[in-house]
C-alpha angles and dihedrals in degrees: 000000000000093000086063097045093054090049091050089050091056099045083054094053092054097040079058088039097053097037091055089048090055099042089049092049096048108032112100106249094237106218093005109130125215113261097185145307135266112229125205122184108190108210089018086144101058086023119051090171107112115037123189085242092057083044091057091044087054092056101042091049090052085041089237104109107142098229125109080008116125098251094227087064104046108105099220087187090056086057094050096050089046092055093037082068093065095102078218100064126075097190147345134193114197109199128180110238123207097237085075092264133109128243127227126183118184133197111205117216106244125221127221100172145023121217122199107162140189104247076061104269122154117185137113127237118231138214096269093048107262147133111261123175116241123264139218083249104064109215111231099247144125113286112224108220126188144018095008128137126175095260092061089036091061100037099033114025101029094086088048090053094048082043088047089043091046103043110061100192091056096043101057093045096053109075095167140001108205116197119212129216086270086063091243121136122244108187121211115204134202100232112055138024105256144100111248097213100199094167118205108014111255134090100044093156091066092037101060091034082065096048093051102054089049091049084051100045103020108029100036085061104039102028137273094249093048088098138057095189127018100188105205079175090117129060121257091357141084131205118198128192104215104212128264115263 
């Protein structure tokens, strides 16, 4: 009997417990002023495009930056709409925190290819597909050449580069793709001196499955530099021009 009154007790305690916590952490302080933020920018590692200090630019020049202001008037879901217009930023969540900041958290766009092309355009491709502008910090990527227009570099390039993104190995041998007036992809790696001629973008699965297994059992015996063009066009075979002598 006791043994059960004890453990009600301390059920009661928590269940208080718990009820004052909420109600602190999500109760508006009424009067408190805002002392600072606290700034989170997920991938700043890989990414350097959005610095607290470029997140703090981007408030003072809308007059909404956070800080002097009382904490129960300052509109977190204003701030959020006003960063989610950087064409650099995916997402951001904005969170009061009890010490009297503000809490940011932004999520940075990531690039998985970079497009220079030919008509002039200058732009990199990100993860969902989409256009992004160029920044101070260049992304290590592949770098799309050619005859190449937005239109082609969403459709058509944008499954090599999440193959490229999502497969290490590849994506650290392949430096450029550059796409011919055929529309049809020529690779350029980092280690050997050869064209990868890959043909019409598309299954690229099959494709590279096909060129590692001949870096490991033909290259590795005769030599990375015997070929100018290895052709992975046709399916389950391969066709290599040996250099000119």
């Amino acid at each position: 009997m006791i043994k059960k009154l004890f453990i009600l007790l301390f059920l009661l305690v928590i269940a208080v417990y718990l009820v004052i916590a909420v109600t602190t952490f999500n109760s508006k302080p009424v009067g408190q002023t805002c002392e600072g933020m606290e700034l989170v920018i997920n991938d700043s590692i890989d990414y350097g495009f959005i610095t607290p200090k470029e997140v703090l630019r981007l408030l003072t020049a809308q007059k909404l930056s956070p800080i002097g202001k009382k904490m129960d008037e300052i509109n977190t879901r204003e701030l959020e709409e006003a960063l989610k217009q950087h064409p650099l930023i995916d997402n951001v969540e904005c969170f009061r925190i009890p010490q009297g900041k503000i809490g940011i958290e932004v999520t940075q766009r990531i690039p998985i290819l970079r497009i220079m092309a030919a008509n002039g355009e200058n732009y990199y491709l990100d993860e969902k597909g989409v256009t992004m502008p160029t920044a101070n910090n260049a992304a290590n990527v592949a770098v799309v050449t050619g005859h190449v227009d937005k239109n082609f570099a969403r459709k058509e390039l944008y499954e090599l580069g999440v193959f490229l993104k999502e497969n290490p190995l590849w994506n650290a041998q392949i430096q450029q793709i550059n796409v011919t007036s055929a529309k049809e992809l020529e690779l350029v790696p980092r280690v050997g001196d050869h064209i990868i001629f890959i043909g019409k973008p598309g299954n690229y699965e099959e494709k590279f499955e096909r060129l590692r297994i001949f870096y490991q059992k033909g290259l590795n015996q005769v030599g990375w530099n015997k070929y100018s063009r290895i052709s992975l066009e046709f399916n389950n075979q391969i066709i290599c021009t040996k250099k000119e002598k």
